[in-house]
C-alpha positions as CSV (number, residue, x, y, z in Angstrom):
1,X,0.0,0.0,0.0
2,X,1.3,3.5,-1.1
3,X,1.6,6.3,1.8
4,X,3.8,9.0,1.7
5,X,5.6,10.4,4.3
6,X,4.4,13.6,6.6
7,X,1.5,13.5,8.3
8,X,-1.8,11.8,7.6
9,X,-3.9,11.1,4.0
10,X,-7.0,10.2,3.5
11,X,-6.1,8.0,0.7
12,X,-5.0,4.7,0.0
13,X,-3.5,3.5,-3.1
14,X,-3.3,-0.4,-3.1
15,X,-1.6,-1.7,-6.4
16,X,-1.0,-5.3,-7.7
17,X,-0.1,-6.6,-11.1
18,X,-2.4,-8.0,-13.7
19,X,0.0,-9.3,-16.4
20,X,0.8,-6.0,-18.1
21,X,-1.5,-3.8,-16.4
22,X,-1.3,-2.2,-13.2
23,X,-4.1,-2.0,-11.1
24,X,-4.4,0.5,-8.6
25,X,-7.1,0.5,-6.1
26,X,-8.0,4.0,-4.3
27,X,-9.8,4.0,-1.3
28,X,-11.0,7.3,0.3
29,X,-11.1,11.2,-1.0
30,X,-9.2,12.5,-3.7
31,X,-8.8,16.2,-2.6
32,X,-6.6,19.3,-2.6
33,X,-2.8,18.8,-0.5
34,X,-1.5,15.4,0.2
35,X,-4.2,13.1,-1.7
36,X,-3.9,14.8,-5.1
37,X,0.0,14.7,-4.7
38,X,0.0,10.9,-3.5
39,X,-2.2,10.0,-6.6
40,X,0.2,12.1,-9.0
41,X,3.8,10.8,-7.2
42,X,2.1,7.3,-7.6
43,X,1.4,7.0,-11.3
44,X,4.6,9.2,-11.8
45,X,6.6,6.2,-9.9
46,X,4.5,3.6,-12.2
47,X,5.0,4.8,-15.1
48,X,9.2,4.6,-15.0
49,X,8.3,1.4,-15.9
50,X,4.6,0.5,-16.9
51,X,2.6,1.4,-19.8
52,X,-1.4,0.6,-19.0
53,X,-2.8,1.6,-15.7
54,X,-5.9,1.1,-14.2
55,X,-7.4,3.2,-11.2
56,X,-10.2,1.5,-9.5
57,X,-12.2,4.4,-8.1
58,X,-14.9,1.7,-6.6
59,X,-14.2,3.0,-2.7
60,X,-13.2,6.7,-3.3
61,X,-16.7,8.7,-1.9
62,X,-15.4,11.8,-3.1
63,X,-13.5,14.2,-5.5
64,X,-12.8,18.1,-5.0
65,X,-11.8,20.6,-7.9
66,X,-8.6,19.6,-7.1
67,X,-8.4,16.3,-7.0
68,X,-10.6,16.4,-10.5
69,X,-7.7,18.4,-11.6
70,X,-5.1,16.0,-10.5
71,X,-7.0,13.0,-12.5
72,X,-6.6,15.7,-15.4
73,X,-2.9,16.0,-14.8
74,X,-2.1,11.9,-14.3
75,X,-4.5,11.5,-17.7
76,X,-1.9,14.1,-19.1
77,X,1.4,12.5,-18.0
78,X,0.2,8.4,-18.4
79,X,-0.1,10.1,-22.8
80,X,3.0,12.0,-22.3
81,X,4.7,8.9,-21.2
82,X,3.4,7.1,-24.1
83,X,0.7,4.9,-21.3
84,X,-3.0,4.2,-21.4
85,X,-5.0,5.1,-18.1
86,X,-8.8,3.5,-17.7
87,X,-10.6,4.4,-15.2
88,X,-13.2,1.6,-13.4
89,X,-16.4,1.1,-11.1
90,X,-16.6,4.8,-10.7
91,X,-19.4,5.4,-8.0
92,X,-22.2,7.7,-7.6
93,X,-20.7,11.5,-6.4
94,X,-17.7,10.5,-8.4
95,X,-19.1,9.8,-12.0
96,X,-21.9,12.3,-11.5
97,X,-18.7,15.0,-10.7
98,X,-17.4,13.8,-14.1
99,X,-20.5,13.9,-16.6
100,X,-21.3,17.4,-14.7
101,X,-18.2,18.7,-15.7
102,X,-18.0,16.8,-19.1
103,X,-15.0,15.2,-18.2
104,X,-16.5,11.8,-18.6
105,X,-15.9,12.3,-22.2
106,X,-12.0,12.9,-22.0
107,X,-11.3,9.6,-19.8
108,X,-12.1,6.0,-21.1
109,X,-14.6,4.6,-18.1
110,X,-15.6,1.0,-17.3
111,X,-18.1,-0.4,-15.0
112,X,-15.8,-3.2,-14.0
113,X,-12.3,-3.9,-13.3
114,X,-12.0,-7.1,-15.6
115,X,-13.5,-4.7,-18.7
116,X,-10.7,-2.0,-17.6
117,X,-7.9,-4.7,-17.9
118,X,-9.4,-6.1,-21.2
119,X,-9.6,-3.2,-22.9
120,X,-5.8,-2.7,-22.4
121,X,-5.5,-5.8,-24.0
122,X,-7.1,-4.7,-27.2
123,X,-5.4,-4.3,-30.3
124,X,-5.4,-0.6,-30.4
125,X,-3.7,-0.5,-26.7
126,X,-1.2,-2.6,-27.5
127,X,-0.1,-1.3,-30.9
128,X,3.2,-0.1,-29.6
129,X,4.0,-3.4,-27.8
130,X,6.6,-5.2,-29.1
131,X,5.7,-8.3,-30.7
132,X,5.8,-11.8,-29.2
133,X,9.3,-13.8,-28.9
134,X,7.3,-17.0,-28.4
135,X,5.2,-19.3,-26.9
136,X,3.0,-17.5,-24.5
137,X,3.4,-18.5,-21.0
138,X,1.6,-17.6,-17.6
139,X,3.0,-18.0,-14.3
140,X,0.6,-18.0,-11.6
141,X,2.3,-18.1,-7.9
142,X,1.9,-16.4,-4.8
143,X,5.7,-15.5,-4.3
144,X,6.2,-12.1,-5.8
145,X,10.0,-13.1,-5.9
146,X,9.4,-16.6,-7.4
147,X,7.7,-14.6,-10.3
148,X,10.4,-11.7,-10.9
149,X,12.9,-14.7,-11.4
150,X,10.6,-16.7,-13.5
151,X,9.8,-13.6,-16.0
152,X,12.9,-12.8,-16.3
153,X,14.3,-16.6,-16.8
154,X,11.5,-17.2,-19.9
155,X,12.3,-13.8,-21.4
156,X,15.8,-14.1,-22.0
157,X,15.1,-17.9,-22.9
158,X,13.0,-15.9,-25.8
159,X,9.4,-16.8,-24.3
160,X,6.4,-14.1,-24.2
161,X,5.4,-14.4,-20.0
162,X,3.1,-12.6,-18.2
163,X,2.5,-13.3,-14.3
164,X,0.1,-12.9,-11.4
165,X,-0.5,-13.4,-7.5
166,X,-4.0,-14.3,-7.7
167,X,-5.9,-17.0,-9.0
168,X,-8.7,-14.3,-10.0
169,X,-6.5,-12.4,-12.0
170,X,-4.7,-15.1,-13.8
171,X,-8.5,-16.2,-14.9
172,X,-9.0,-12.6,-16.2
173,X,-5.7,-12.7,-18.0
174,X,-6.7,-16.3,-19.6
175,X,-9.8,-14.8,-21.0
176,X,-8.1,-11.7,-22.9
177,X,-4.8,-13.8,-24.1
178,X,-3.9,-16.7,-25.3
179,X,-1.5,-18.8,-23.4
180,X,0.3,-21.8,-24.6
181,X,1.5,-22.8,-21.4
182,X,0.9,-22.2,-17.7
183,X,3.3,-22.5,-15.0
184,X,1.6,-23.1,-11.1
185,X,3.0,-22.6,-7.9
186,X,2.1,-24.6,-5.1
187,X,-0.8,-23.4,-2.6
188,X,-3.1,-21.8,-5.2
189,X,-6.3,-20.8,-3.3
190,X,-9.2,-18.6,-4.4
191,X,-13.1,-18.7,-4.0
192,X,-14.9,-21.2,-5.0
193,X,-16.0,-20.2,-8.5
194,X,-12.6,-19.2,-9.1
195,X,-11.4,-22.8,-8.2
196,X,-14.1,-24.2,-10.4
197,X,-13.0,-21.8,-13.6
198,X,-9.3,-22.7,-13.4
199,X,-10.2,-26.2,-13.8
200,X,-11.7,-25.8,-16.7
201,X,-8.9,-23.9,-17.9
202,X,-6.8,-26.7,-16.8
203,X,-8.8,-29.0,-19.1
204,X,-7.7,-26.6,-22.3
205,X,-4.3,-25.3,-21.7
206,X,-1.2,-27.5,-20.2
207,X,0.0,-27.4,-16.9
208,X,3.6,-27.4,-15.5
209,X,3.0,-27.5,-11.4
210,X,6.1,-25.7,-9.8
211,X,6.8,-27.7,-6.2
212,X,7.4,-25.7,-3.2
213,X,10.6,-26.9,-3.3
214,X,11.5,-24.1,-6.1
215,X,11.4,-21.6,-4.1
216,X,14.4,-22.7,-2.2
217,X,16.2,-24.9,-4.9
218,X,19.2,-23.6,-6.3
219,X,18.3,-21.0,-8.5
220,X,20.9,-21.8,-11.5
221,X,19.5,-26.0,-11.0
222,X,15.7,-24.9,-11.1
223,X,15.9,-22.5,-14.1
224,X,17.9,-24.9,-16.0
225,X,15.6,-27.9,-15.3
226,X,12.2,-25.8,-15.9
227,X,13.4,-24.8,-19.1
228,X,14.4,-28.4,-20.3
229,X,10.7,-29.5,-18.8
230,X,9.3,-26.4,-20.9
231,X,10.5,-27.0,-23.8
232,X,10.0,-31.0,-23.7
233,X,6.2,-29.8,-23.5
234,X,6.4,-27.5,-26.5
235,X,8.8,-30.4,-28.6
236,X,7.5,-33.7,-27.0
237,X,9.5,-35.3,-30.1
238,X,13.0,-34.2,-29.3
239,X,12.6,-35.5,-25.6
Protein backbone atom coordinates (compact mmCIF):
# COMPACT_ATOMS: atom_id res chain seq x y z
CA UNK A 1 0.00 0.00 0.00
CA UNK A 2 1.33 3.52 -1.08
CA UNK A 3 1.58 6.27 1.79
CA UNK A 4 3.78 8.98 1.67
CA UNK A 5 5.58 10.44 4.31
CA UNK A 6 4.37 13.59 6.57
CA UNK A 7 1.47 13.49 8.34
CA UNK A 8 -1.80 11.83 7.56
CA UNK A 9 -3.86 11.08 4.02
CA UNK A 10 -6.99 10.22 3.55
CA UNK A 11 -6.13 8.03 0.75
CA UNK A 12 -5.04 4.70 0.04
CA UNK A 13 -3.49 3.47 -3.08
CA UNK A 14 -3.27 -0.44 -3.12
CA UNK A 15 -1.64 -1.69 -6.37
CA UNK A 16 -1.01 -5.32 -7.68
CA UNK A 17 -0.06 -6.59 -11.12
CA UNK A 18 -2.39 -8.04 -13.65
CA UNK A 19 -0.02 -9.27 -16.44
CA UNK A 20 0.84 -6.02 -18.13
CA UNK A 21 -1.54 -3.77 -16.39
CA UNK A 22 -1.35 -2.17 -13.20
CA UNK A 23 -4.14 -1.96 -11.10
CA UNK A 24 -4.41 0.52 -8.60
CA UNK A 25 -7.09 0.53 -6.09
CA UNK A 26 -8.00 4.03 -4.33
CA UNK A 27 -9.77 3.97 -1.29
CA UNK A 28 -11.05 7.32 0.29
CA UNK A 29 -11.05 11.16 -1.04
CA UNK A 30 -9.22 12.50 -3.68
CA UNK A 31 -8.82 16.22 -2.55
CA UNK A 32 -6.64 19.34 -2.59
CA UNK A 33 -2.81 18.77 -0.51
CA UNK A 34 -1.53 15.36 0.20
CA UNK A 35 -4.18 13.12 -1.65
CA UNK A 36 -3.88 14.83 -5.06
CA UNK A 37 -0.03 14.73 -4.68
CA UNK A 38 0.02 10.90 -3.49
CA UNK A 39 -2.15 9.98 -6.55
CA UNK A 40 0.17 12.13 -8.97
CA UNK A 41 3.75 10.79 -7.16
CA UNK A 42 2.09 7.31 -7.64
CA UNK A 43 1.37 6.98 -11.33
CA UNK A 44 4.57 9.23 -11.79
CA UNK A 45 6.61 6.15 -9.93
CA UNK A 46 4.48 3.59 -12.21
CA UNK A 47 4.99 4.78 -15.12
CA UNK A 48 9.23 4.64 -15.05
CA UNK A 49 8.35 1.37 -15.89
CA UNK A 50 4.60 0.50 -16.86
CA UNK A 51 2.61 1.36 -19.82
CA UNK A 52 -1.36 0.57 -19.04
CA UNK A 53 -2.85 1.56 -15.68
CA UNK A 54 -5.95 1.08 -14.22
CA UNK A 55 -7.44 3.19 -11.19
CA UNK A 56 -10.18 1.45 -9.49
CA UNK A 57 -12.19 4.39 -8.13
CA UNK A 58 -14.87 1.72 -6.55
CA UNK A 59 -14.20 3.03 -2.68
CA UNK A 60 -13.17 6.66 -3.28
CA UNK A 61 -16.66 8.66 -1.89
CA UNK A 62 -15.38 11.75 -3.12
CA UNK A 63 -13.49 14.17 -5.46
CA UNK A 64 -12.80 18.08 -5.03
CA UNK A 65 -11.84 20.56 -7.90
CA UNK A 66 -8.59 19.63 -7.14
CA UNK A 67 -8.44 16.28 -6.99
CA UNK A 68 -10.58 16.38 -10.53
CA UNK A 69 -7.71 18.45 -11.59
CA UNK A 70 -5.11 15.97 -10.54
CA UNK A 71 -6.95 13.03 -12.53
CA UNK A 72 -6.65 15.75 -15.40
CA UNK A 73 -2.88 16.01 -14.82
CA UNK A 74 -2.13 11.89 -14.32
CA UNK A 75 -4.51 11.51 -17.66
CA UNK A 76 -1.94 14.11 -19.05
CA UNK A 77 1.36 12.48 -18.03
CA UNK A 78 0.20 8.45 -18.44
CA UNK A 79 -0.14 10.13 -22.75
CA UNK A 80 2.96 11.95 -22.32
CA UNK A 81 4.68 8.92 -21.24
CA UNK A 82 3.45 7.08 -24.12
CA UNK A 83 0.71 4.88 -21.34
CA UNK A 84 -3.03 4.22 -21.41
CA UNK A 85 -5.04 5.13 -18.11
CA UNK A 86 -8.76 3.50 -17.70
CA UNK A 87 -10.56 4.37 -15.21
CA UNK A 88 -13.19 1.60 -13.43
CA UNK A 89 -16.39 1.15 -11.06
CA UNK A 90 -16.57 4.83 -10.70
CA UNK A 91 -19.38 5.45 -8.00
CA UNK A 92 -22.17 7.69 -7.59
CA UNK A 93 -20.70 11.46 -6.40
CA UNK A 94 -17.75 10.46 -8.41
CA UNK A 95 -19.15 9.83 -11.98
CA UNK A 96 -21.92 12.26 -11.52
CA UNK A 97 -18.73 15.00 -10.72
CA UNK A 98 -17.39 13.77 -14.08
CA UNK A 99 -20.53 13.90 -16.62
CA UNK A 100 -21.29 17.37 -14.70
CA UNK A 101 -18.17 18.69 -15.71
CA UNK A 102 -18.02 16.84 -19.12
CA UNK A 103 -15.04 15.25 -18.20
CA UNK A 104 -16.50 11.81 -18.56
CA UNK A 105 -15.88 12.27 -22.16
CA UNK A 106 -12.01 12.89 -21.97
CA UNK A 107 -11.28 9.60 -19.78
CA UNK A 108 -12.13 6.00 -21.08
CA UNK A 109 -14.55 4.62 -18.14
CA UNK A 110 -15.61 1.03 -17.32
CA UNK A 111 -18.13 -0.43 -14.99
CA UNK A 112 -15.85 -3.17 -13.97
CA UNK A 113 -12.31 -3.89 -13.26
CA UNK A 114 -12.00 -7.07 -15.56
CA UNK A 115 -13.54 -4.70 -18.73
CA UNK A 116 -10.66 -1.98 -17.62
CA UNK A 117 -7.86 -4.66 -17.95
CA UNK A 118 -9.43 -6.14 -21.23
CA UNK A 119 -9.64 -3.22 -22.85
CA UNK A 120 -5.81 -2.69 -22.42
CA UNK A 121 -5.51 -5.80 -24.00
CA UNK A 122 -7.14 -4.70 -27.15
CA UNK A 123 -5.37 -4.27 -30.30
CA UNK A 124 -5.39 -0.57 -30.37
CA UNK A 125 -3.71 -0.49 -26.68
CA UNK A 126 -1.21 -2.60 -27.55
CA UNK A 127 -0.06 -1.26 -30.93
CA UNK A 128 3.22 -0.07 -29.59
CA UNK A 129 3.98 -3.40 -27.84
CA UNK A 130 6.57 -5.22 -29.12
CA UNK A 131 5.70 -8.33 -30.66
CA UNK A 132 5.81 -11.75 -29.21
CA UNK A 133 9.26 -13.77 -28.86
CA UNK A 134 7.30 -16.97 -28.39
CA UNK A 135 5.16 -19.34 -26.94
CA UNK A 136 3.03 -17.47 -24.48
CA UNK A 137 3.40 -18.48 -20.96
CA UNK A 138 1.59 -17.58 -17.56
CA UNK A 139 2.97 -17.96 -14.29
CA UNK A 140 0.64 -18.03 -11.63
CA UNK A 141 2.30 -18.10 -7.85
CA UNK A 142 1.90 -16.35 -4.75
CA UNK A 143 5.66 -15.52 -4.27
CA UNK A 144 6.18 -12.06 -5.82
CA UNK A 145 9.99 -13.06 -5.90
CA UNK A 146 9.43 -16.56 -7.43
CA UNK A 147 7.72 -14.61 -10.34
CA UNK A 148 10.42 -11.68 -10.91
CA UNK A 149 12.87 -14.73 -11.38
CA UNK A 150 10.60 -16.70 -13.54
CA UNK A 151 9.75 -13.59 -15.99
CA UNK A 152 12.92 -12.84 -16.33
CA UNK A 153 14.32 -16.60 -16.81
CA UNK A 154 11.45 -17.24 -19.85
CA UNK A 155 12.30 -13.83 -21.37
CA UNK A 156 15.81 -14.14 -22.00
CA UNK A 157 15.13 -17.91 -22.93
CA UNK A 158 12.97 -15.90 -25.81
CA UNK A 159 9.39 -16.80 -24.35
CA UNK A 160 6.41 -14.07 -24.17
CA UNK A 161 5.42 -14.37 -19.95
CA UNK A 162 3.07 -12.65 -18.15
CA UNK A 163 2.46 -13.25 -14.25
CA UNK A 164 0.12 -12.86 -11.42
CA UNK A 165 -0.53 -13.40 -7.52
CA UNK A 166 -3.97 -14.27 -7.70
CA UNK A 167 -5.88 -16.99 -8.95
CA UNK A 168 -8.75 -14.34 -9.96
CA UNK A 169 -6.53 -12.40 -11.97
CA UNK A 170 -4.72 -15.15 -13.82
CA UNK A 171 -8.46 -16.22 -14.86
CA UNK A 172 -8.98 -12.65 -16.22
CA UNK A 173 -5.69 -12.73 -17.96
CA UNK A 174 -6.66 -16.29 -19.62
CA UNK A 175 -9.83 -14.81 -21.02
CA UNK A 176 -8.12 -11.74 -22.93
CA UNK A 177 -4.77 -13.78 -24.15
CA UNK A 178 -3.93 -16.67 -25.28
CA UNK A 179 -1.50 -18.76 -23.35
CA UNK A 180 0.33 -21.83 -24.64
CA UNK A 181 1.52 -22.83 -21.38
CA UNK A 182 0.91 -22.19 -17.69
CA UNK A 183 3.29 -22.52 -14.99
CA UNK A 184 1.62 -23.14 -11.11
CA UNK A 185 2.96 -22.64 -7.94
CA UNK A 186 2.06 -24.62 -5.14
CA UNK A 187 -0.75 -23.39 -2.60
CA UNK A 188 -3.14 -21.84 -5.24
CA UNK A 189 -6.32 -20.76 -3.33
CA UNK A 190 -9.21 -18.55 -4.38
CA UNK A 191 -13.15 -18.65 -3.98
CA UNK A 192 -14.91 -21.18 -5.03
CA UNK A 193 -16.04 -20.20 -8.53
CA UNK A 194 -12.57 -19.17 -9.13
CA UNK A 195 -11.36 -22.76 -8.19
CA UNK A 196 -14.05 -24.23 -10.40
CA UNK A 197 -13.03 -21.79 -13.58
CA UNK A 198 -9.34 -22.71 -13.41
CA UNK A 199 -10.23 -26.24 -13.76
CA UNK A 200 -11.75 -25.78 -16.66
CA UNK A 201 -8.95 -23.92 -17.85
CA UNK A 202 -6.78 -26.65 -16.77
CA UNK A 203 -8.77 -28.95 -19.08
CA UNK A 204 -7.69 -26.61 -22.34
CA UNK A 205 -4.33 -25.32 -21.67
CA UNK A 206 -1.23 -27.46 -20.25
CA UNK A 207 0.02 -27.35 -16.87
CA UNK A 208 3.58 -27.43 -15.50
CA UNK A 209 3.02 -27.51 -11.40
CA UNK A 210 6.08 -25.71 -9.79
CA UNK A 211 6.77 -27.67 -6.24
CA UNK A 212 7.35 -25.73 -3.17
CA UNK A 213 10.63 -26.88 -3.25
CA UNK A 214 11.54 -24.14 -6.10
CA UNK A 215 11.37 -21.55 -4.05
CA UNK A 216 14.38 -22.71 -2.17
CA UNK A 217 16.22 -24.94 -4.89
CA UNK A 218 19.19 -23.60 -6.34
CA UNK A 219 18.27 -21.02 -8.53
CA UNK A 220 20.85 -21.76 -11.52
CA UNK A 221 19.53 -26.04 -11.00
CA UNK A 222 15.72 -24.93 -11.10
CA UNK A 223 15.95 -22.51 -14.05
CA UNK A 224 17.91 -24.90 -15.97
CA UNK A 225 15.63 -27.92 -15.30
CA UNK A 226 12.20 -25.81 -15.87
CA UNK A 227 13.37 -24.81 -19.14
CA UNK A 228 14.39 -28.37 -20.25
CA UNK A 229 10.66 -29.49 -18.76
CA UNK A 230 9.30 -26.43 -20.90
CA UNK A 231 10.52 -27.04 -23.80
CA UNK A 232 10.00 -31.01 -23.65
CA UNK A 233 6.21 -29.76 -23.46
CA UNK A 234 6.35 -27.47 -26.55
CA UNK A 235 8.84 -30.37 -28.59
CA UNK A 236 7.50 -33.68 -26.95
CA UNK A 237 9.50 -35.28 -30.05
CA UNK A 238 13.00 -34.17 -29.25
CA UNK A 239 12.63 -35.50 -25.56
Amino acid sequence: MFQPAGGIVLLSLETREVGRVTVVRCNGRIVAGKESEALRAHIAWLLHTRRAIVLNLAEVGFVDSSGLGSLVRVLASTRQARAELKLCELQGHVRSVLEMTRLAAVFEMHETEEKAIAACYSLAAQAESPASLGRSILCLDSDVDVLAYLRELLRHAGYDVQSSCLLSDALVLTRVTNFDLVLLGPGKTGSPAALQAFQKVRGTLPVIELGSEFSTSHAGDAGTALLETIKAQFNPGTA
